[in-house]
PDB file of N, CA, C and O in Angstrom:
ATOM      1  N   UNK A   1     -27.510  25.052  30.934  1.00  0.00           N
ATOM      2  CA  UNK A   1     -26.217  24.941  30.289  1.00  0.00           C
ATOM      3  C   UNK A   1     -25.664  23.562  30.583  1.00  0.00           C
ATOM      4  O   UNK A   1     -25.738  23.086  31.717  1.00  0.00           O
ATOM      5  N   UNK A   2     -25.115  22.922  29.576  1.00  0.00           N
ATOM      6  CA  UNK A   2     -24.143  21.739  29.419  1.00  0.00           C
ATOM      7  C   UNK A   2     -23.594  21.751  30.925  1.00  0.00           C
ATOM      8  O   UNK A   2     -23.921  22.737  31.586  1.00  0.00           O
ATOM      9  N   UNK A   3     -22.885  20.884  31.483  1.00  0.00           N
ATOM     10  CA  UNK A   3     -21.732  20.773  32.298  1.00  0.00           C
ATOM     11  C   UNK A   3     -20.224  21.633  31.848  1.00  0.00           C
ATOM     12  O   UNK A   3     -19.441  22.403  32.404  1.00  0.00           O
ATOM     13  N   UNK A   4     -20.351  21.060  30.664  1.00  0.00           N
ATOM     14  CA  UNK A   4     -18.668  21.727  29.906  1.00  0.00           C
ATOM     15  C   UNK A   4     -19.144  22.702  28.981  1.00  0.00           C
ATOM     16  O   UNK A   4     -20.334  22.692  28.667  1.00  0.00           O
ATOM     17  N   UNK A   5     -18.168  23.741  28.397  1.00  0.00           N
ATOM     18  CA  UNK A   5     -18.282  24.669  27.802  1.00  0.00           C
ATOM     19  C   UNK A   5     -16.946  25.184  27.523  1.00  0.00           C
ATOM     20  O   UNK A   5     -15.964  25.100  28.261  1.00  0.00           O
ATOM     21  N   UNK A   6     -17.056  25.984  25.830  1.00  0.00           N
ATOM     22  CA  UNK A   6     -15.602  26.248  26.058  1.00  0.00           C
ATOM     23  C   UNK A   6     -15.447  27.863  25.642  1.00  0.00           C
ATOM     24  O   UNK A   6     -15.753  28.049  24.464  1.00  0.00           O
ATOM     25  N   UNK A   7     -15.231  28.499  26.022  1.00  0.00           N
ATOM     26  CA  UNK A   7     -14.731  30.112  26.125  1.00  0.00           C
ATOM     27  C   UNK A   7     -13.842  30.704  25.722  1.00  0.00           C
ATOM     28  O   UNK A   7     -12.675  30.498  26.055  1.00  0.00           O
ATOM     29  N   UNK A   8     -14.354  31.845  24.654  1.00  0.00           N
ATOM     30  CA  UNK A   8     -12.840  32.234  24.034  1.00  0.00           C
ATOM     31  C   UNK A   8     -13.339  33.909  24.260  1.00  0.00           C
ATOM     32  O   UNK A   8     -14.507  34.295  24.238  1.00  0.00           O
ATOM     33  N   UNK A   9     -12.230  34.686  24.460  1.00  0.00           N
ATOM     34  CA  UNK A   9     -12.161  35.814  24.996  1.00  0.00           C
ATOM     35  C   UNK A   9     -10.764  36.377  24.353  1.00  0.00           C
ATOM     36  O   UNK A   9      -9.592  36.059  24.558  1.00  0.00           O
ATOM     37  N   UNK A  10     -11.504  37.559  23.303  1.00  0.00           N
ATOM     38  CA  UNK A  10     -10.282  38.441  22.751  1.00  0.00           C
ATOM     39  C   UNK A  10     -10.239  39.622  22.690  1.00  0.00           C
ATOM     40  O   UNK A  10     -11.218  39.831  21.973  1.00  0.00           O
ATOM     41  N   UNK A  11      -9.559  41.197  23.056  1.00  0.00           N
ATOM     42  CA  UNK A  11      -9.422  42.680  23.152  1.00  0.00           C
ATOM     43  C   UNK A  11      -7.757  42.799  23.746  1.00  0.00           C
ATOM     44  O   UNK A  11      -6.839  42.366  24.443  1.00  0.00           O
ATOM     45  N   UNK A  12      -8.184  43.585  22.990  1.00  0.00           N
ATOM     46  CA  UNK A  12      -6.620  45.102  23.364  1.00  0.00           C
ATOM     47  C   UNK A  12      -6.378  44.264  24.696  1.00  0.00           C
ATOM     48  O   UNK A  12      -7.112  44.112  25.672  1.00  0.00           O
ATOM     49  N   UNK A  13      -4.739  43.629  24.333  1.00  0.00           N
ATOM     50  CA  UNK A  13      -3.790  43.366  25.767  1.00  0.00           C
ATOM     51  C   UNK A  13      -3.920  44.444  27.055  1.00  0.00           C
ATOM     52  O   UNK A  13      -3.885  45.632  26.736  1.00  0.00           O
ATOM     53  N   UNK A  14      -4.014  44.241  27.969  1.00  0.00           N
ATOM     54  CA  UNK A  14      -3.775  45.115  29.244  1.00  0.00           C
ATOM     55  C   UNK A  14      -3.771  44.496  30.291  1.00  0.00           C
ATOM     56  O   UNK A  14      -3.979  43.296  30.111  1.00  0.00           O
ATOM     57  N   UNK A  15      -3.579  44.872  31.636  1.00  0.00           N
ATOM     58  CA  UNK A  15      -3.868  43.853  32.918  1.00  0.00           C
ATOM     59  C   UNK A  15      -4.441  43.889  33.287  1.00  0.00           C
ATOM     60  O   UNK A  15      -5.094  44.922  33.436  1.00  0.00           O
ATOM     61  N   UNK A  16      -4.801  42.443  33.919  1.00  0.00           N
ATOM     62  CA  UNK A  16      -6.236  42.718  34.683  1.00  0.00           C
ATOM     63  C   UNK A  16      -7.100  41.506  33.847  1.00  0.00           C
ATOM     64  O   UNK A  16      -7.854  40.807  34.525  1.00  0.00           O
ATOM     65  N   UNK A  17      -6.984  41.220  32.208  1.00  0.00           N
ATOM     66  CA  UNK A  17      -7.880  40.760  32.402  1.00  0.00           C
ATOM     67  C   UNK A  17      -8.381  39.479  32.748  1.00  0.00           C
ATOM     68  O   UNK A  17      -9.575  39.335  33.010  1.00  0.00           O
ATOM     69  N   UNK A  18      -7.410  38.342  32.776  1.00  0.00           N
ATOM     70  CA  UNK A  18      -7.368  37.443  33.372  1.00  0.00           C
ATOM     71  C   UNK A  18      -8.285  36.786  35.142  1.00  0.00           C
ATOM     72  O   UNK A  18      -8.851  35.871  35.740  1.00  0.00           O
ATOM     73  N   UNK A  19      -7.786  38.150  35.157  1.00  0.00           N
ATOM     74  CA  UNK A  19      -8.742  37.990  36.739  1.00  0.00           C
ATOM     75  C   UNK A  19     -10.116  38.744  36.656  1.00  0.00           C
ATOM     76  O   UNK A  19     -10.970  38.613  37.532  1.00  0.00           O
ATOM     77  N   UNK A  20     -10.297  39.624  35.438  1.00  0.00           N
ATOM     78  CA  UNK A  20     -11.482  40.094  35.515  1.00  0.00           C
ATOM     79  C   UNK A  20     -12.637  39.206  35.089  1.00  0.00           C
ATOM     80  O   UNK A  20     -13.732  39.429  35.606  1.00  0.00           O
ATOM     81  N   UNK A  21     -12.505  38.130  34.120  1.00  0.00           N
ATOM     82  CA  UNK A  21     -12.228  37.345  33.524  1.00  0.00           C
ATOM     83  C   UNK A  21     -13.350  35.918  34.720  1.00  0.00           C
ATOM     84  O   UNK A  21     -14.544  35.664  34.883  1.00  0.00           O
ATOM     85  N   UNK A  22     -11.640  35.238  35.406  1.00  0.00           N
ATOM     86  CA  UNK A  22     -12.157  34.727  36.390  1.00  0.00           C
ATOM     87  C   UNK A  22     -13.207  35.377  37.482  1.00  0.00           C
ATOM     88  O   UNK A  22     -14.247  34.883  37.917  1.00  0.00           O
ATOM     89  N   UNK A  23     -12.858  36.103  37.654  1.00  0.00           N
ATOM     90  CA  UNK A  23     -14.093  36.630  38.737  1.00  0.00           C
ATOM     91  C   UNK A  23     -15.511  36.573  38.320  1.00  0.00           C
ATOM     92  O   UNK A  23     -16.344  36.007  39.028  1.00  0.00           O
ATOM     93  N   UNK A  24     -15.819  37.141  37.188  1.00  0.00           N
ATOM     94  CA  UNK A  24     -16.952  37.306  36.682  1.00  0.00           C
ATOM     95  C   UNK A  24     -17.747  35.677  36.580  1.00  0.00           C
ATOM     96  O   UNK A  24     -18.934  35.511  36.865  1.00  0.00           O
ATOM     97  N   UNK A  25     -16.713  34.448  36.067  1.00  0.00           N
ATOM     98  CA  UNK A  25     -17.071  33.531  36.029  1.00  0.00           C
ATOM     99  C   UNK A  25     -17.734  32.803  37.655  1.00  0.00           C
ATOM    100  O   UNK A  25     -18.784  32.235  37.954  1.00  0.00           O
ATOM    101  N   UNK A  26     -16.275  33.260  38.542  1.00  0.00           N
ATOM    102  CA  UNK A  26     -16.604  32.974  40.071  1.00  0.00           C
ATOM    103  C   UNK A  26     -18.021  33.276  40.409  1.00  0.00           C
ATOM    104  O   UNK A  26     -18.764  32.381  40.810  1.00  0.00           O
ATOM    105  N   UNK A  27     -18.536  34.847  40.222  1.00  0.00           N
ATOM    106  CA  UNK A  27     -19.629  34.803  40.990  1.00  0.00           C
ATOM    107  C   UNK A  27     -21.043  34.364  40.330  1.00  0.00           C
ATOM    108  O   UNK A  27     -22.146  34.822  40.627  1.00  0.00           O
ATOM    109  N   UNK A  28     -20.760  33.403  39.398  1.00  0.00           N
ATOM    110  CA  UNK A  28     -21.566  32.718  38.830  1.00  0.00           C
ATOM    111  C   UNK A  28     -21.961  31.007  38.935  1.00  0.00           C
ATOM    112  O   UNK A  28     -22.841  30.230  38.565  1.00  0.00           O
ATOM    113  N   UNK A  29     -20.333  31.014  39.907  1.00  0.00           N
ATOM    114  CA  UNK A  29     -20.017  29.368  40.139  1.00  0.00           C
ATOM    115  C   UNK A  29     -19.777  28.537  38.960  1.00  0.00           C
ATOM    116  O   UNK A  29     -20.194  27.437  38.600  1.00  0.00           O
ATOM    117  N   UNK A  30     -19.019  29.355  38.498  1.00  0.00           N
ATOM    118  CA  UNK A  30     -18.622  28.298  37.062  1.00  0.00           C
ATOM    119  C   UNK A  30     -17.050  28.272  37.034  1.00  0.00           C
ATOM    120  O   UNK A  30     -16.423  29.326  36.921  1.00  0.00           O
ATOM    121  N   UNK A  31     -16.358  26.931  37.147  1.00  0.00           N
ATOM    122  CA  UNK A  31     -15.423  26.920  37.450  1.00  0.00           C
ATOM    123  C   UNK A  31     -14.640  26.742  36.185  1.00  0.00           C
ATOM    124  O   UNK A  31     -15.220  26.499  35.127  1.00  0.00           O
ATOM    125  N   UNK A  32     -13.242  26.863  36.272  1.00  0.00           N
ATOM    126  CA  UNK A  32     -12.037  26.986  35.162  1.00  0.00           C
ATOM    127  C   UNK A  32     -11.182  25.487  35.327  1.00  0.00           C
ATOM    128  O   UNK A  32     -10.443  25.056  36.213  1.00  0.00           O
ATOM    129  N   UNK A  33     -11.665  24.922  34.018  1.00  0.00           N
ATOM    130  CA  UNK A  33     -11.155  23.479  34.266  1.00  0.00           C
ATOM    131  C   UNK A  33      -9.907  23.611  33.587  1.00  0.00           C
ATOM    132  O   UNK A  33      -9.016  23.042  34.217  1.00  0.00           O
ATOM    133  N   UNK A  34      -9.403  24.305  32.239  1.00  0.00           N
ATOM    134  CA  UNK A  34      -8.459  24.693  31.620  1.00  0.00           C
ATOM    135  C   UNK A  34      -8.475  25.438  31.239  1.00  0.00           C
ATOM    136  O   UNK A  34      -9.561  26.007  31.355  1.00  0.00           O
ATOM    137  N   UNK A  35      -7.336  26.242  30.389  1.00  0.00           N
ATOM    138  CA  UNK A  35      -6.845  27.414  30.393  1.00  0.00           C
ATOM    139  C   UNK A  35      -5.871  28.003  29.758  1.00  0.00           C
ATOM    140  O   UNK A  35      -4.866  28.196  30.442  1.00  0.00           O
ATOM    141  N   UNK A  36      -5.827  28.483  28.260  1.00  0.00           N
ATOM    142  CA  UNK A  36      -4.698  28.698  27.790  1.00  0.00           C
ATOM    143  C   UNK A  36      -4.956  30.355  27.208  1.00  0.00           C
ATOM    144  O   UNK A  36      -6.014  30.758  26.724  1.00  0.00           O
ATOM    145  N   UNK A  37      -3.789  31.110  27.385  1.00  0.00           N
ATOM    146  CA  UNK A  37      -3.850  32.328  26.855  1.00  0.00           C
ATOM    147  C   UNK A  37      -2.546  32.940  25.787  1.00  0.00           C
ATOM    148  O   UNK A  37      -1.519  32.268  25.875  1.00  0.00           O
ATOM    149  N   UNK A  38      -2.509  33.628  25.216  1.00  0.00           N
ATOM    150  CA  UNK A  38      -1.406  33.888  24.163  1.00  0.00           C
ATOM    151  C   UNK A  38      -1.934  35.329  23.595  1.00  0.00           C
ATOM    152  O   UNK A  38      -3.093  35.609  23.291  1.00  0.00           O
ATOM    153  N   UNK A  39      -0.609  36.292  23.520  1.00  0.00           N
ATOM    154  CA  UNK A  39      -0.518  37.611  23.369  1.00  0.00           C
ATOM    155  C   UNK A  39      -0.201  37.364  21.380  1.00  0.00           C
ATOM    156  O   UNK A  39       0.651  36.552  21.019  1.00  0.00           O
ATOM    157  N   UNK A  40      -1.072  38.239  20.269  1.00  0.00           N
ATOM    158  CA  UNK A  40      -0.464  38.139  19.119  1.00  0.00           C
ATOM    159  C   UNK A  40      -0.803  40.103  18.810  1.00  0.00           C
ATOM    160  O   UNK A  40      -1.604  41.008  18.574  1.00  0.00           O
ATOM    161  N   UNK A  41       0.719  39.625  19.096  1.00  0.00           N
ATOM    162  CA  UNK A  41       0.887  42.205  18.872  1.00  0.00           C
ATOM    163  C   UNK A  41       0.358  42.408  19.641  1.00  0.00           C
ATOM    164  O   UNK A  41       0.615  41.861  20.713  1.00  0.00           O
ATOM    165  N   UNK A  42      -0.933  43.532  19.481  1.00  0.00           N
ATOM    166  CA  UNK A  42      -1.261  43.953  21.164  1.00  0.00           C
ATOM    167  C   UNK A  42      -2.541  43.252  21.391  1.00  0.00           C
ATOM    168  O   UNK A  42      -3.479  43.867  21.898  1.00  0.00           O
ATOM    169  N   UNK A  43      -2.643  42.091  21.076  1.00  0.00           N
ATOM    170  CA  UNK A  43      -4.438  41.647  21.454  1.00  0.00           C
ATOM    171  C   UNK A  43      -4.029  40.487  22.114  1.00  0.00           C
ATOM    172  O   UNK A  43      -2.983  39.903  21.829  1.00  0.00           O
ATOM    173  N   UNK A  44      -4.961  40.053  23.158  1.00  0.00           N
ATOM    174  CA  UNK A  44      -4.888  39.469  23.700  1.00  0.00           C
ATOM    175  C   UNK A  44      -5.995  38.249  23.639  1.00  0.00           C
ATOM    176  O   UNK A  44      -7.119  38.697  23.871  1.00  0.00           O
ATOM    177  N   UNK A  45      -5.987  37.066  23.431  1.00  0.00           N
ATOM    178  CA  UNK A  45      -6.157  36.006  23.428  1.00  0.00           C
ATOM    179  C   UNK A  45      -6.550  34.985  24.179  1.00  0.00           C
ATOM    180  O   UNK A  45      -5.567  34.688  24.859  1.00  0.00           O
ATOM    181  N   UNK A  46      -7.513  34.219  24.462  1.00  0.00           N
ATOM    182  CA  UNK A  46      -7.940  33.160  25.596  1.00  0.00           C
ATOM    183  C   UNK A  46      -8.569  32.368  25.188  1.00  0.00           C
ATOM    184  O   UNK A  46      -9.153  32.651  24.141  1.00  0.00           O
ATOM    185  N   UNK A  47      -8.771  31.091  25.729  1.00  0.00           N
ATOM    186  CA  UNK A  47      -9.932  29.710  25.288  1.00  0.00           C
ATOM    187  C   UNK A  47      -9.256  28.942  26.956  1.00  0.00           C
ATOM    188  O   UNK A  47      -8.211  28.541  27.468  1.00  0.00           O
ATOM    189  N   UNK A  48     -11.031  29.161  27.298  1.00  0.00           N
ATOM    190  CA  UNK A  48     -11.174  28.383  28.795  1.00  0.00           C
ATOM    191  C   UNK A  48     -11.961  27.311  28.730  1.00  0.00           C
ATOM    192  O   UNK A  48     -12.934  27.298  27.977  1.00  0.00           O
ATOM    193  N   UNK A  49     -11.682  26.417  29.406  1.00  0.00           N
ATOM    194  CA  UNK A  49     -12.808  25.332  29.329  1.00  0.00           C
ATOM    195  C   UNK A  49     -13.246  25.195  30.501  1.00  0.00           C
ATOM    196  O   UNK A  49     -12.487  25.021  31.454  1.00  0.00           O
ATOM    197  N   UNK A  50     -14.529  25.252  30.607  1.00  0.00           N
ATOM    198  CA  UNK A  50     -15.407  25.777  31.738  1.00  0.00           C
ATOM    199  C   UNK A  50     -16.038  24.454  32.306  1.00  0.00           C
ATOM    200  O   UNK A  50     -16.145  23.728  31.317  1.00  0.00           O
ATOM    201  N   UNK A  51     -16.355  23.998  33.049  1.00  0.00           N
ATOM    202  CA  UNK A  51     -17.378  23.398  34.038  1.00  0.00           C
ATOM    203  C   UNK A  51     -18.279  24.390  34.876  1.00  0.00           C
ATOM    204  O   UNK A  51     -17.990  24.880  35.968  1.00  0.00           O
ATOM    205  N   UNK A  52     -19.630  24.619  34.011  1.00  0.00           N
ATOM    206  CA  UNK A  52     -20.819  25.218  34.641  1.00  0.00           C
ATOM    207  C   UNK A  52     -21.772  24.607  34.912  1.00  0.00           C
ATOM    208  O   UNK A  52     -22.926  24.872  34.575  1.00  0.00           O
ATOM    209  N   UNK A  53     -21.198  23.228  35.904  1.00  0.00           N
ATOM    210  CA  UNK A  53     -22.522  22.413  36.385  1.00  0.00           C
ATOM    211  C   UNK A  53     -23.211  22.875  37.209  1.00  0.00           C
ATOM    212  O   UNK A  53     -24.347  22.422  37.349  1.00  0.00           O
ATOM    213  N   UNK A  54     -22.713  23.996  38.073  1.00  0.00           N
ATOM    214  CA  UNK A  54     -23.657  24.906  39.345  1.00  0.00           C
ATOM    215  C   UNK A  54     -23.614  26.217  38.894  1.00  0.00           C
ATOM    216  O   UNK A  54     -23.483  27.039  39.801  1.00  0.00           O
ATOM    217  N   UNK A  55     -23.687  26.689  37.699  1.00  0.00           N
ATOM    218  CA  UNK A  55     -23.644  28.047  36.931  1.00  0.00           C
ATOM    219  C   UNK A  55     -25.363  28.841  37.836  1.00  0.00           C
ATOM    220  O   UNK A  55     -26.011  27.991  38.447  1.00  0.00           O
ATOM    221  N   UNK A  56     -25.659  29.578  37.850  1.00  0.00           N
ATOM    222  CA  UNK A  56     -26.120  30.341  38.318  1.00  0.00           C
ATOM    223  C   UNK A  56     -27.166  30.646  37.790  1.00  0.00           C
ATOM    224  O   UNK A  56     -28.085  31.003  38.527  1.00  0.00           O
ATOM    225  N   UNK A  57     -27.383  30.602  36.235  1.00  0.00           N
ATOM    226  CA  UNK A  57     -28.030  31.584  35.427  1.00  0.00           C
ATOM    227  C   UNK A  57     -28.459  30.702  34.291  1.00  0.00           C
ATOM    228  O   UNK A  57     -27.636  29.805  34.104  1.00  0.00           O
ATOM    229  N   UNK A  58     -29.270  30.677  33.643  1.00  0.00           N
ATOM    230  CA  UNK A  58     -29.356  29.613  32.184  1.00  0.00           C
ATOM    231  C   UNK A  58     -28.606  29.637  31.213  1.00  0.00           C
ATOM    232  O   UNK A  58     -27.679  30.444  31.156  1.00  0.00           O
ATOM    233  N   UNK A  59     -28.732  29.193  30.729  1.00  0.00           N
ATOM    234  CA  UNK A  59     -27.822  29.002  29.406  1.00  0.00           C
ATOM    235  C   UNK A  59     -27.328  30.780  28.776  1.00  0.00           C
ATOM    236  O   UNK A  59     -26.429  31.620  28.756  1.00  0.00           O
ATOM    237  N   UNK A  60     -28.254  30.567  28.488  1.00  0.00           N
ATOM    238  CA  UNK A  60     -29.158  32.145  27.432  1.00  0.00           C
ATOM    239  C   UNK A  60     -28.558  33.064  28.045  1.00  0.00           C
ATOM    240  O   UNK A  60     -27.719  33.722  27.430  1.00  0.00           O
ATOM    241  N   UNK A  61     -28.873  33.373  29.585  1.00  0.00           N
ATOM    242  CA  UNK A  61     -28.704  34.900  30.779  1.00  0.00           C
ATOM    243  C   UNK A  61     -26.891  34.693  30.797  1.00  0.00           C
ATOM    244  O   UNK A  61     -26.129  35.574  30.399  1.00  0.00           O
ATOM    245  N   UNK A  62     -26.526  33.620  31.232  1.00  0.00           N
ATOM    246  CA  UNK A  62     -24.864  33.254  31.562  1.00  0.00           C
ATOM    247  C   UNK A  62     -24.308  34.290  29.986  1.00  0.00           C
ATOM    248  O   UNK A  62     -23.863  35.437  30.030  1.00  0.00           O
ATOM    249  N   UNK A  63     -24.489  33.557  28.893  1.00  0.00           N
ATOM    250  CA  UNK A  63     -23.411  33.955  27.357  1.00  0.00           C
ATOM    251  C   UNK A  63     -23.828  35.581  27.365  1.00  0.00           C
ATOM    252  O   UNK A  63     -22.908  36.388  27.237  1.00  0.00           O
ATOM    253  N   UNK A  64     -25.473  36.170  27.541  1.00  0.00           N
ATOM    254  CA  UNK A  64     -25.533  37.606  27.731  1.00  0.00           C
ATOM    255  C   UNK A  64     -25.096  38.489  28.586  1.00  0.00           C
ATOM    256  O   UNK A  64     -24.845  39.684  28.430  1.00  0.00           O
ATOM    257  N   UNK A  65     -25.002  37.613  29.773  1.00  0.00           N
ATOM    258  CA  UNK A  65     -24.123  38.217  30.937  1.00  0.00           C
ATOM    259  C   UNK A  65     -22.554  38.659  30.804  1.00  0.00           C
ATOM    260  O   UNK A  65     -21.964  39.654  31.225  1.00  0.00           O
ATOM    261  N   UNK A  66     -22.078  37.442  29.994  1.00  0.00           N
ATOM    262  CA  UNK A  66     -20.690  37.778  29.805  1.00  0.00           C
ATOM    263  C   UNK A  66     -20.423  38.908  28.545  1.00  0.00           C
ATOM    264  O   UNK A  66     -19.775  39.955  28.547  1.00  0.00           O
ATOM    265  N   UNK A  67     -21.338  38.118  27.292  1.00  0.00           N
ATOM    266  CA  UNK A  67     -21.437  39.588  26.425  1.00  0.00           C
ATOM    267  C   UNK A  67     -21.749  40.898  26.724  1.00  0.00           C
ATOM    268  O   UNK A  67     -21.858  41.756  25.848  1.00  0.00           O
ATOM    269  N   UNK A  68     -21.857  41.052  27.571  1.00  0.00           N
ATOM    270  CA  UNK A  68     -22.536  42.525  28.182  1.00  0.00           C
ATOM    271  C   UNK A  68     -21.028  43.101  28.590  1.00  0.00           C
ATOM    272  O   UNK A  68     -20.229  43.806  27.974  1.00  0.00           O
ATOM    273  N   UNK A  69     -20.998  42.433  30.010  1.00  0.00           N
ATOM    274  CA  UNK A  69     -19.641  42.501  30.724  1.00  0.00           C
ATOM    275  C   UNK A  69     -18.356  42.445  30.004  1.00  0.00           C
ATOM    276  O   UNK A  69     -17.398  43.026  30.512  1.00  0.00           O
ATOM    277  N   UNK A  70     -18.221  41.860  28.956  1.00  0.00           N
ATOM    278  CA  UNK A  70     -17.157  41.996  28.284  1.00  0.00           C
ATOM    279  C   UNK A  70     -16.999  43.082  27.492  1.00  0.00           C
ATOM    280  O   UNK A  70     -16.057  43.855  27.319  1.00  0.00           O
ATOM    281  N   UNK A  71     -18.475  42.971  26.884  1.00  0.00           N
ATOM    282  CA  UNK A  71     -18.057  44.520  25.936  1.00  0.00           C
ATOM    283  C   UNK A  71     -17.700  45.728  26.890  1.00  0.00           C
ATOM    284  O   UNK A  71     -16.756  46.489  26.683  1.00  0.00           O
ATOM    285  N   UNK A  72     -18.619  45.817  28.023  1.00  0.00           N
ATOM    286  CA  UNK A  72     -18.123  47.201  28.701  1.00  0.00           C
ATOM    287  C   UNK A  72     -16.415  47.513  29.282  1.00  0.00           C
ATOM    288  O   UNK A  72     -15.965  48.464  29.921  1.00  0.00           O
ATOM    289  N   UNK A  73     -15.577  45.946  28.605  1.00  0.00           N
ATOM    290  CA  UNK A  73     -14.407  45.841  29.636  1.00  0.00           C
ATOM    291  C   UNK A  73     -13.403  45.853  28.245  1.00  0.00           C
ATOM    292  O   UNK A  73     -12.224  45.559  28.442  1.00  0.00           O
ATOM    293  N   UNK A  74     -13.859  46.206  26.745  1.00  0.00           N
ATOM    294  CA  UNK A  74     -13.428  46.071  25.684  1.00  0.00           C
ATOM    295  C   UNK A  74     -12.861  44.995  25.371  1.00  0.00           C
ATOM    296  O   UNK A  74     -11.655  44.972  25.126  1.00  0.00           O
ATOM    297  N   UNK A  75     -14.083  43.264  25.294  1.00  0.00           N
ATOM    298  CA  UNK A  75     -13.502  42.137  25.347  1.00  0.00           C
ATOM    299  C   UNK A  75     -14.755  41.411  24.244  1.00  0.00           C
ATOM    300  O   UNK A  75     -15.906  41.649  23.878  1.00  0.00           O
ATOM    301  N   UNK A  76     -14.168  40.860  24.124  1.00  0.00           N
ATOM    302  CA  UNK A  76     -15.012  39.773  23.000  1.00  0.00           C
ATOM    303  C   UNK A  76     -15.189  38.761  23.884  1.00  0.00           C
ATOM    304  O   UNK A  76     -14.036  38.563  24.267  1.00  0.00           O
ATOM    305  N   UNK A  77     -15.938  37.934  24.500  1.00  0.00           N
ATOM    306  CA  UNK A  77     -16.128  36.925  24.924  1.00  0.00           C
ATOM    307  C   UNK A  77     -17.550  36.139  23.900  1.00  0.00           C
ATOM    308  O   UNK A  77     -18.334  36.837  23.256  1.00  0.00           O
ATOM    309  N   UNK A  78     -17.619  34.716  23.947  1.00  0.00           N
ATOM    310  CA  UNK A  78     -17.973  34.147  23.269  1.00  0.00           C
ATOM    311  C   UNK A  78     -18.056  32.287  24.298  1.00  0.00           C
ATOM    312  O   UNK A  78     -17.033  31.796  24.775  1.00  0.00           O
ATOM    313  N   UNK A  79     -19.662  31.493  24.428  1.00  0.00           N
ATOM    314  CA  UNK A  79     -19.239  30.557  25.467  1.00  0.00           C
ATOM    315  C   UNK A  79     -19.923  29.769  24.160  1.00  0.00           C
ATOM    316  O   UNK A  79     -20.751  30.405  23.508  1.00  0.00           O
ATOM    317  N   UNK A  80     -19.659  28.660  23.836  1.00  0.00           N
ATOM    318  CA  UNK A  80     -19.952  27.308  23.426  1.00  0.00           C
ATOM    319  C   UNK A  80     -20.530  26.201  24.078  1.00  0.00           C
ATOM    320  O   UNK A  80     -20.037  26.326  25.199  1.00  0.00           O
ATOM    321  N   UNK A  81     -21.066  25.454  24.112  1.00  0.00           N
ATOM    322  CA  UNK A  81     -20.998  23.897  24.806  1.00  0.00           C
ATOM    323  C   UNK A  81     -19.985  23.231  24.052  1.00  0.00           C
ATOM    324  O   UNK A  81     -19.776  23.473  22.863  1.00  0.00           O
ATOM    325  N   UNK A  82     -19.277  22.292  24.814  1.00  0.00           N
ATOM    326  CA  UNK A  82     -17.765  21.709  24.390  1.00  0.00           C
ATOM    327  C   UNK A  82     -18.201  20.814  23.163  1.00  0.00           C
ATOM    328  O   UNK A  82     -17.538  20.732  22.129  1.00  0.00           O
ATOM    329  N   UNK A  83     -19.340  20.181  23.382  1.00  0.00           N
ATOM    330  CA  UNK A  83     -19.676  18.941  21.905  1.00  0.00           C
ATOM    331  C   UNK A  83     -19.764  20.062  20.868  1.00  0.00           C
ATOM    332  O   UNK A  83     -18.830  20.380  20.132  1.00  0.00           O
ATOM    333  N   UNK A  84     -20.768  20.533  20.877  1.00  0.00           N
ATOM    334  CA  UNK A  84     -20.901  21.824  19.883  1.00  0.00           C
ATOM    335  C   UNK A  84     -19.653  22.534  19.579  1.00  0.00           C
ATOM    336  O   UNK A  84     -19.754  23.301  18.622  1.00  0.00           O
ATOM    337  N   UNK A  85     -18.693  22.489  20.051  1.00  0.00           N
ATOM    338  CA  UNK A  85     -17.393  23.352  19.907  1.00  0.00           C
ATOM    339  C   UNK A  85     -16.910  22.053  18.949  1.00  0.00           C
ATOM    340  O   UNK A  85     -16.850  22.099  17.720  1.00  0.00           O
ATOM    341  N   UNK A  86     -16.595  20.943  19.739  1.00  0.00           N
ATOM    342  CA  UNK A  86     -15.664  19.865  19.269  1.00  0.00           C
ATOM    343  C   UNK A  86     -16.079  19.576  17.735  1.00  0.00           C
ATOM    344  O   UNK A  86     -15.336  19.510  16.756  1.00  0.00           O
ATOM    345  N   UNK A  87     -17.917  19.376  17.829  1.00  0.00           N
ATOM    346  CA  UNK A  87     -18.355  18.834  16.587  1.00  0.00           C
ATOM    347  C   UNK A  87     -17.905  19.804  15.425  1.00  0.00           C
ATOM    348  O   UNK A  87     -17.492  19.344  14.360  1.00  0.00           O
ATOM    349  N   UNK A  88     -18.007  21.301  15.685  1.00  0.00           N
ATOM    350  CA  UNK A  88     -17.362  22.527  14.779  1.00  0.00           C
ATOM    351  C   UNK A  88     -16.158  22.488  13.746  1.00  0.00           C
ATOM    352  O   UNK A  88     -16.110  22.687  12.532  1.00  0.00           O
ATOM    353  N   UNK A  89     -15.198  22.152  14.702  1.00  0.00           N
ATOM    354  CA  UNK A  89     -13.419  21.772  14.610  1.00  0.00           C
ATOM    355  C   UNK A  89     -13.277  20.572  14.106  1.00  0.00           C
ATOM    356  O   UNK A  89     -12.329  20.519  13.322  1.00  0.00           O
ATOM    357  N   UNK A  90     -13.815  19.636  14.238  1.00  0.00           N
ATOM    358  CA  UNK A  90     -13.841  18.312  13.474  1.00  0.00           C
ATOM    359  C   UNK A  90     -13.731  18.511  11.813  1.00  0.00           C
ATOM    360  O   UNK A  90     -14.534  19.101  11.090  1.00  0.00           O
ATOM    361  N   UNK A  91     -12.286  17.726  11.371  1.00  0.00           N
ATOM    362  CA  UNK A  91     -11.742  18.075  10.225  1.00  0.00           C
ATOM    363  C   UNK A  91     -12.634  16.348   9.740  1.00  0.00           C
ATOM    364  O   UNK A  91     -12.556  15.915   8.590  1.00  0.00           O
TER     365      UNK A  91
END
């Protein structure tokens, strides 16, 4: 995996998931460089920008890991590499 990466994570508002969230990233060693979240009605909303220069897992195992884990936590997660994100959004 890239160094940078950027993460978007969306399901049914509730608590918790923020830290469920971070943790999962923690025991992977992938740290949270930024961070923005926003509630629209009851869903809940995120885009993290990650630094996974000591990530744990490859590319491939890390995005299935979280897809796994997210679905069982009723979450959409989704990881990018940041060029690949940026080049996307480019109007």
């Amino acid at each position: 995996m890239s160094s940078r990466a950027v993460m978007t994570v969306i399901g049914k508002d509730r608590i918790g998931i923020v830290a469920e969230v971070a943790t999962m990233l923690a025991e992977h060693k992938v740290s949270i460089v930024n961070i923005s979240q926003q509630l629209m009605d009851d869903y809940f909303t995120m885009i993290i920008l990650l630094n996974a220069e000591l990530c744990t897992l490859p590319r491939m195992q890390f995005c299935e890991f979280l897809s796994v884990e997210g679905e069982k936590r009723g979450l959409h997660i989704r990881v990018q590499d940041e060029e690949l994100f940026n080049a996307m959004h480019r109007i």
